[in-house]
C-alpha positions in Angstrom: 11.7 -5.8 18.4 9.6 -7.8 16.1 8.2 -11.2 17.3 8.3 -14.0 14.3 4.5 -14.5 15.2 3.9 -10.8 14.4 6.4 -11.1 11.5 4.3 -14.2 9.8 0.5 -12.8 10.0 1.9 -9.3 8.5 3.0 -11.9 5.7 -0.1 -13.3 5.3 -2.5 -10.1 5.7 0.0 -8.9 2.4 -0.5 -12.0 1.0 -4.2 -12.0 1.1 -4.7 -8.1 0.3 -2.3 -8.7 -2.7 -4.3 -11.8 -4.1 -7.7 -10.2 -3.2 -6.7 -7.2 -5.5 -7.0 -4.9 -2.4 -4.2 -1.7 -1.9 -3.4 -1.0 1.9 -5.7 2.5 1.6 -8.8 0.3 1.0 -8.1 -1.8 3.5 -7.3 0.4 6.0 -10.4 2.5 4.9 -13.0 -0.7 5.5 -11.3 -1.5 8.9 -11.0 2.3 10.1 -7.4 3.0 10.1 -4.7 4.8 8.5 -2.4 2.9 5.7 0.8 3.5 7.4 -0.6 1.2 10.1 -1.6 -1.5 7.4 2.1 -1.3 6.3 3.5 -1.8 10.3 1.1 -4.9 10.3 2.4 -6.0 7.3 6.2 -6.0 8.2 5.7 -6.9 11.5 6.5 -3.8 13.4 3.2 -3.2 15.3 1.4 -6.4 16.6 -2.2 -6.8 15.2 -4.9 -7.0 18.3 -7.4 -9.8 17.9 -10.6 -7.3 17.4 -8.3 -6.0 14.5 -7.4 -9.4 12.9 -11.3 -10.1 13.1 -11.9 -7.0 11.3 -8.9 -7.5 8.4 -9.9 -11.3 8.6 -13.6 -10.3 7.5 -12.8 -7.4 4.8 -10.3 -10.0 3.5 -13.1 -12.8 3.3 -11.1 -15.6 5.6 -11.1 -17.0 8.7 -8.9 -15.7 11.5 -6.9 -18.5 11.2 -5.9 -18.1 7.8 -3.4 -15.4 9.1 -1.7 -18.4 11.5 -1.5 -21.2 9.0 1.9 -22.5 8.4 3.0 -20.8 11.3 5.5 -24.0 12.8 7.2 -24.0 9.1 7.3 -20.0 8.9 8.8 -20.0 12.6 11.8 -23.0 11.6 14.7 -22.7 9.3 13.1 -23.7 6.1 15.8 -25.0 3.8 16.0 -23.6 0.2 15.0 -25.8 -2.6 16.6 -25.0 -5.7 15.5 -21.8 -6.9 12.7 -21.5 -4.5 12.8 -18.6 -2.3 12.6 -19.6 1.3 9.1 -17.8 1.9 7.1 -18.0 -1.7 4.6 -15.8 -0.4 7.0 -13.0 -0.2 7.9 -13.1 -3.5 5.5 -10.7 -6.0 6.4 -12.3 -9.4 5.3 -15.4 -7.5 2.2 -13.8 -6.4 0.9 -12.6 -9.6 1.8 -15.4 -11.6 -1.1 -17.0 -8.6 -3.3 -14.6 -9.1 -2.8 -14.7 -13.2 -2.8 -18.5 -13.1 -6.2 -18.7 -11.2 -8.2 -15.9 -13.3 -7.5 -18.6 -15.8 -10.7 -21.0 -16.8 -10.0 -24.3 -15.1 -10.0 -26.4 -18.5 -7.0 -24.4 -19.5 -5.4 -23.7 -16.2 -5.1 -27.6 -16.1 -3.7 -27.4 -19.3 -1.3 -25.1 -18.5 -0.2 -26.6 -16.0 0.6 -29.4 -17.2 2.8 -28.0 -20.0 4.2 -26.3 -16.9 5.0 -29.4 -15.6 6.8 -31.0 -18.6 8.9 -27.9 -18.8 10.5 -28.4 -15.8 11.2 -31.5 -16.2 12.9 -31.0 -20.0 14.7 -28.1 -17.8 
């Protein structure tokens, strides 16, 4: 049975890999293990032991507690707003507009954004 604990830092060690560009084989490669067990992490099913966050948290470039953060929101009923899915990080569209948005130079990503802005709000 999965535990929502386990279920939130497989989120977030997909989240990371995905923004850092990294597939589950490479990762798995620089921490010595096989992919499938990168993809049990990442749903949840197998529960990730602290030497192997330190590892992930290292090839990933963050601090262990990246993987926790937002935990008490994850963990509560978090009402839908609007459109929004629940978990945002879950979403892949979502993900690579992030990733897209921030590869952006930051005079025209604040440019963007704001004409992002004023969209919605005509909307």
């Amino acid at each position: 049975m999965k535990h929502d604990v386990d279920v939130h830092v497989g989120k977030r060690i997909r989240h990371r890999r995905w923004m850092n560009g990294t597939t589950q084989q490479q990762l798995a490669e620089a921490v010595g293990i096989k992919f499938q067990q990168i993809q049990k992490y990442e749903t949840g099913m197998n529960r990730v032991s602290a030497s192997r966050l330190w590892d992930i948290a290292h090839v990933l470039g963050v601090p262990v507690s990246f993987f926790f953060a937002g935990l008490e929101a994850d963990t509560a009923t978090v009402p839908q707003v609007g459109d929004l899915p629940s978990d945002i990080l879950t979403d892949k569209e979502a993900l690579e507009l992030l990733r897209s948005y921030y590869s952006i130079p930051e005079n025209q990503r604040r440019r963007l954004f704001d004409l992002a802005r004023v969209l919605s709000e005509a909307a």
